[in-house]
C-alpha positions as CSV (number, residue, x, y, z in Angstrom):
1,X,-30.7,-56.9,30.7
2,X,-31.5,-54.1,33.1
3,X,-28.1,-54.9,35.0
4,X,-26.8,-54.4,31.8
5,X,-27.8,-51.0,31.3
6,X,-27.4,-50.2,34.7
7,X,-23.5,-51.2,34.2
8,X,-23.2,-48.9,31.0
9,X,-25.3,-46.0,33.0
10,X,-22.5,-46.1,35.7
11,X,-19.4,-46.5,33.4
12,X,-21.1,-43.7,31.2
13,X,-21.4,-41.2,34.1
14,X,-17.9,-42.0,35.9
15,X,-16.4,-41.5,32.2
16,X,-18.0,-37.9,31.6
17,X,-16.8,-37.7,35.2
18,X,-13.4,-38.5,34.5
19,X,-13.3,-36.3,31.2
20,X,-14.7,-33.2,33.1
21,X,-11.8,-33.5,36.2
22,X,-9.4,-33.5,33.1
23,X,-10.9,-30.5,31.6
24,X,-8.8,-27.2,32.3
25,X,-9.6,-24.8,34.9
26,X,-9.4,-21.3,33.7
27,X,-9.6,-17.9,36.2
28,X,-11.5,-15.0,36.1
29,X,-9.6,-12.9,34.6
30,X,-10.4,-9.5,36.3
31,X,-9.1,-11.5,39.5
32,X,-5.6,-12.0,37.5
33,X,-3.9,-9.0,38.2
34,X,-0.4,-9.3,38.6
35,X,1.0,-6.6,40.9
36,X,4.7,-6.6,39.4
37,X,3.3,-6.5,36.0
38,X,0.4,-3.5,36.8
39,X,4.1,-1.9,38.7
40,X,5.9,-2.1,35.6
41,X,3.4,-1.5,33.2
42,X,2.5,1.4,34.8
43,X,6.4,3.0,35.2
44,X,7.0,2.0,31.5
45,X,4.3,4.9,30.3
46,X,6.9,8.1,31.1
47,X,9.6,6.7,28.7
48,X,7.2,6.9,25.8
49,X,5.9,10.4,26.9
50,X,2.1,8.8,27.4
51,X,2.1,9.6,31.0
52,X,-0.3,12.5,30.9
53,X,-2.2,10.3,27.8
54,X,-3.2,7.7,30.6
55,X,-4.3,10.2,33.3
56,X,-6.3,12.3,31.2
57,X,-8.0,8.5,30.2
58,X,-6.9,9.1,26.5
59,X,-5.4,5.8,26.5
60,X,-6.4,2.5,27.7
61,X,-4.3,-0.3,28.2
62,X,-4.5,-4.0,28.8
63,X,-1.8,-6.6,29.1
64,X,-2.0,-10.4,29.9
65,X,0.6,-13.0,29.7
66,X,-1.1,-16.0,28.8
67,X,1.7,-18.3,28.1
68,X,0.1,-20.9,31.1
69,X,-3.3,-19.8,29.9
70,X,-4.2,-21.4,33.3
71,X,-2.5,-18.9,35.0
72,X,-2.5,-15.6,33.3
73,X,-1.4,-12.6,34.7
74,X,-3.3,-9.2,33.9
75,X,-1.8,-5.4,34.2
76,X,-4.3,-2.7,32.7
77,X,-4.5,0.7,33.0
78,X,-8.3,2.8,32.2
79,X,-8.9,-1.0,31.5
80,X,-12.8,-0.3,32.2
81,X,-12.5,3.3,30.6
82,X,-15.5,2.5,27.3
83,X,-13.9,4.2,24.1
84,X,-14.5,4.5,20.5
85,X,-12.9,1.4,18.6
86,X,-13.6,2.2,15.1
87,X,-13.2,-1.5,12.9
88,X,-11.6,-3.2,16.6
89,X,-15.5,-4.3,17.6
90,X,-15.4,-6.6,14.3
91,X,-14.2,-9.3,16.7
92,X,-17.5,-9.1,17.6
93,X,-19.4,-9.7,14.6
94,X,-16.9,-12.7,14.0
95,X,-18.1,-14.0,17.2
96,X,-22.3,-13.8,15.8
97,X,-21.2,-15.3,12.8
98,X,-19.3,-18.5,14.3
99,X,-22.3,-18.6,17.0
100,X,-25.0,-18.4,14.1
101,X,-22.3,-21.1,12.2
102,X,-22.6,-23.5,15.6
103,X,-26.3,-23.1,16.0
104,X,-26.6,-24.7,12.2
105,X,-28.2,-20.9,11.1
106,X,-25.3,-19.9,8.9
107,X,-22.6,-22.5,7.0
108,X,-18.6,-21.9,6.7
109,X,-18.6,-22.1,3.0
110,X,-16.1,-20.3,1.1
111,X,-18.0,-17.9,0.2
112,X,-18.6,-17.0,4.1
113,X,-14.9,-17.6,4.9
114,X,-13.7,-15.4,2.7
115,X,-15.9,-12.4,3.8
116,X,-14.7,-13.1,7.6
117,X,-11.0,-12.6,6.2
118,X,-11.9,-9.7,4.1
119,X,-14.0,-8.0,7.4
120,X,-10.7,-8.9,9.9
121,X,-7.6,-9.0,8.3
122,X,-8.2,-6.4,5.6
123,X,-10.9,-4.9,7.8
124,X,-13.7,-4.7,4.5
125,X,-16.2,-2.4,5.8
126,X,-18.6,-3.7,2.8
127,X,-18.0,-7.2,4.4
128,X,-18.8,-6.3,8.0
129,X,-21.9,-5.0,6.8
130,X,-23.2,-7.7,5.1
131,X,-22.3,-10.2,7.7
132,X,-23.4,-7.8,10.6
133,X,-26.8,-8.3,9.0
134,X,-26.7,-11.7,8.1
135,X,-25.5,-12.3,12.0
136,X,-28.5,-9.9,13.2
137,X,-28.1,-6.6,15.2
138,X,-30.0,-7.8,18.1
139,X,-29.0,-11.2,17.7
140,X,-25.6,-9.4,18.4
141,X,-26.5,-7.2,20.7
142,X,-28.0,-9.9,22.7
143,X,-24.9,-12.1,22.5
144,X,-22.7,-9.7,23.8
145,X,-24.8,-9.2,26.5
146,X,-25.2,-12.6,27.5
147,X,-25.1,-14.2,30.7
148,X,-22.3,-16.7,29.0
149,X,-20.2,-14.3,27.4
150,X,-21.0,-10.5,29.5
151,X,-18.8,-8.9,26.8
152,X,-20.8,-5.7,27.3
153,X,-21.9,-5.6,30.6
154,X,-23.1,-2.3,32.3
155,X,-21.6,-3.3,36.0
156,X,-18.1,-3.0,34.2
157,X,-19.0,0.0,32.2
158,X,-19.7,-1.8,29.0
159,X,-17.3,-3.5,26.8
160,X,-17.5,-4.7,23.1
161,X,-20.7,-2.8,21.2
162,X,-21.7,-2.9,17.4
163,X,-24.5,-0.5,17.0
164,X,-24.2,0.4,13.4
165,X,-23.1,-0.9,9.9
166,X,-19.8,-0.1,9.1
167,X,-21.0,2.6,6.6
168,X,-23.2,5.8,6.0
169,X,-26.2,4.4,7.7
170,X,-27.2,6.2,11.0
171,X,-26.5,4.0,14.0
172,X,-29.4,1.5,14.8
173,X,-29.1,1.4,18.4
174,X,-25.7,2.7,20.0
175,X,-24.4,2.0,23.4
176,X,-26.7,2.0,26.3
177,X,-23.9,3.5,28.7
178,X,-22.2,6.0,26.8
179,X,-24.3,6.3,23.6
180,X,-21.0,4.7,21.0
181,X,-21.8,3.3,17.9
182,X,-18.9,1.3,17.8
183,X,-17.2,0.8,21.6
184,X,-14.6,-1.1,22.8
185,X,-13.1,-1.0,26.9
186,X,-9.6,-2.4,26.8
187,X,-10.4,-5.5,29.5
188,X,-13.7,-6.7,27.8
189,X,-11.3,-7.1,24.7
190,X,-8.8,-8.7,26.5
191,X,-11.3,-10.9,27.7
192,X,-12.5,-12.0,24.4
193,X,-9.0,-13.1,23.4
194,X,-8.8,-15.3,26.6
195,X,-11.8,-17.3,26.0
196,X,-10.9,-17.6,21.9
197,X,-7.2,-18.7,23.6
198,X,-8.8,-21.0,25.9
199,X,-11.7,-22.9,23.3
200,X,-14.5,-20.4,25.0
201,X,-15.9,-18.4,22.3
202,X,-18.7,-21.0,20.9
203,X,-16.7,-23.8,20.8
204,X,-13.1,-25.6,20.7
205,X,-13.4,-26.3,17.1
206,X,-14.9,-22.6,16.4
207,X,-12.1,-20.7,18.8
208,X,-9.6,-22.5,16.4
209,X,-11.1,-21.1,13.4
210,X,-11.7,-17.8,14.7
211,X,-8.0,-16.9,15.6
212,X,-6.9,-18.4,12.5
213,X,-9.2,-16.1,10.8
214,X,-7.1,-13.2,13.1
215,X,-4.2,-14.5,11.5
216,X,-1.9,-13.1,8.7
217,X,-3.1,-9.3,9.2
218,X,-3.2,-7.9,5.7
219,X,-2.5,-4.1,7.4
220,X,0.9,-3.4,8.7
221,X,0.9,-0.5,10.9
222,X,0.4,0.2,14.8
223,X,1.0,-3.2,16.6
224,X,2.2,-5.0,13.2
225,X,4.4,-2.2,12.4
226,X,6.4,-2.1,16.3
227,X,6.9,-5.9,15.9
228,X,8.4,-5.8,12.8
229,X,11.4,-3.7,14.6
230,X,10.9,-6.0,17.8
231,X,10.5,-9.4,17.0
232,X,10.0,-9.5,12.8
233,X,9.2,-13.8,13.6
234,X,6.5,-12.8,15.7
235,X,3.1,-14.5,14.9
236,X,-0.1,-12.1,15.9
237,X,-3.3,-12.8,15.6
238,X,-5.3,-9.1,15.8
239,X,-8.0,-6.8,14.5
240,X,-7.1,-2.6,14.4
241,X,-9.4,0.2,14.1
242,X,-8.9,3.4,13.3
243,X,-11.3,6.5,12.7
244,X,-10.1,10.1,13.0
245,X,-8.4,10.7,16.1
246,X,-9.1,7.3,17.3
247,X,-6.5,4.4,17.0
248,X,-7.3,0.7,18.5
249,X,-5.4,-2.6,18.1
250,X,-5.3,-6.1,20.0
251,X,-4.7,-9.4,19.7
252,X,-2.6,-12.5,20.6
253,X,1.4,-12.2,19.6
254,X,3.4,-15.7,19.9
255,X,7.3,-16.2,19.6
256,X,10.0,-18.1,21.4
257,X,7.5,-19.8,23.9
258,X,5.8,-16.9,24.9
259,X,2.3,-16.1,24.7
260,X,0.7,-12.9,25.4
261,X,-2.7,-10.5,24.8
262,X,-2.4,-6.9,23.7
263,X,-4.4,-4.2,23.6
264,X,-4.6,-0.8,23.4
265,X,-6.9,2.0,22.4
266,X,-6.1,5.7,21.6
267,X,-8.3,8.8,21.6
268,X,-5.0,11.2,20.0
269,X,-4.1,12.1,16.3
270,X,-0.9,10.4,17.6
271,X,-2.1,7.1,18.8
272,X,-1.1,5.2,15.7
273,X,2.8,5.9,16.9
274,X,1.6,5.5,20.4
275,X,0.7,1.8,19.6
276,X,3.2,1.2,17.2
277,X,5.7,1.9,20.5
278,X,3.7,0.7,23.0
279,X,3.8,-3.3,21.4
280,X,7.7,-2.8,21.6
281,X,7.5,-2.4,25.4
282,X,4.4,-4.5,25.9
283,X,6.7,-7.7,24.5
284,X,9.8,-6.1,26.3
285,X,7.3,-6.1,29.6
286,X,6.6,-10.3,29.1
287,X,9.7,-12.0,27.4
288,X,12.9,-9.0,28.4
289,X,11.6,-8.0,31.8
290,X,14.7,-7.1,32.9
291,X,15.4,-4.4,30.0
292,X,14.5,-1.1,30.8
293,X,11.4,0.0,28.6
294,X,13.7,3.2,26.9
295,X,16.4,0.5,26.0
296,X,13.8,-1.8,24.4
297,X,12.5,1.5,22.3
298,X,15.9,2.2,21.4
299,X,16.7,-0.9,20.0
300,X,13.6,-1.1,18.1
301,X,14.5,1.9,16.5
């Protein structure tokens, strides 16, 4: 009998052995930077006029071609510059809820679904509100901050922040870097569409859920808008924001076996062009390298 169980302890800990050697191994992505990419990113900017946009740090950029996900390849520009992201730091409250969801807190009824689609893909304030508080403002806060996820972490200059409802009520507790209700830097949000790619936000079985919720974006402007002209098959999963002068969008775009993350963030009464352009060269810069960003403008248009 014991020799038994020994036999099943030793079969049991070379199979979890087995299964973890199997398991994908996924970078750091802030050690992904791709030279040529980060070259041509950066020499794509004077086409669209957004030279002086990027110096003055009124535009942040970040770019990954995840189509190995094992082997992505980053270009960013202000990529650690923290900005005001309007309805973009959403993502964030869809994180809380699937984490409450996991934890057995919350359930994914209908009722609950249909509020995560109405808060991402017709960006519902009402709906971020009520699930920001069924989620928790601390309990958010502190997930973003978490040793697992560092989503907002102060040694990068923040990241991802939800400090208020998405309404009239005075912030609760804002930014502790650079005092936003509602922030966003351009690699923290490029970082939570790699883990949600690679099964890492919560779960396997949650990350699926998630970016299907991102799916079939019920706004069509700014990235939605340029890949319409670009590549109308395109499949993007996203979340915008927009408030004033400030325009954000990002997300995952998929077509002809190509897989990339875009995002961009705009403090200019023009940024909803900007972005609208700036997807057309970002797809030219990962499946058309060889096309000159001003010839991949002037075909979209």
């Amino acid at each position: 009998m014991l020799m038994r169980t020994f036999l099943i302890l030793v079969l049991t800990f070379f199979a979890a052995a087995l299964v973890a050697s199997a398991a994908p191994s996924y970078p750091q992505l802030r050690d992904s930077v791709d030279p040529e990419l980060q070259k041509r990113l950066e020499g794509s900017l004077p086409c669209m006029g957004l030279e002086t946009a990027a110096e003055k740090e009124n535009l942040c950029l970040a770019l990954v071609d995840i189509t190995d996900p094992e082997t992505p390849h980053l270009a960013m520009i202000n990529g650690d510059r923290m900005m005001y992201a309007a309805s973009l730091p959403k993502i964030a409250i869809l994180l809380g809820a699937f984490d409450r969801i996991e934890k057995g807190d919350m359930t994914l009824d209908a009722g609950t679904r249909e509020e995560l689609e109405q808060m991402i893909r017709y960006s519902s304030n009402h709906a971020a509100t009520r699930m920001l508080n069924r989620v928790g403002k601390e309990y958010l806060a502190d997930l973003l901050q978490s040793p697992r996820y560092r989503l907002y972490d102060p040694v990068w200059n923040g990241g991802l922040w939800v400090g208020k409802e998405y309404g009239k009520s005075p912030a609760w507790k804002r930014d502790p870097l650079h005092n936003l209700s509602h922030g966003a830097t351009a690699f923290q949000v490029a970082r939570y569409f790699y883990l949600l790619e690679t099964g890492r936000l919560v779960s396997p079985e949650a990350s699926r859920e998630m970016k299907e919720i991102l799916g079939d974006p019920a706004i069509c402007h700014k990235f939605v808008k340029g890949l319409l002209k670009c590549q109308p098959l395109a499949k993007i999963y996203r979340k915008s924001g927009t408030w004033r002068q400030f325009h954000a969008d990002a997300g995952i775009v998929e077509h002809d076996g190509r897989r990339y993350i875009a995002v961009a963030l705009a403090d200019s009464n023009a940024g909803s062009r900007w972005l609208s352009n700036l997807i057309v060269v970002f797809d030219g810069l990962i499946c058309q390298p060889q096309t000159p960003p001003e010839e991949l403008l002037q075909n979209a248009n």
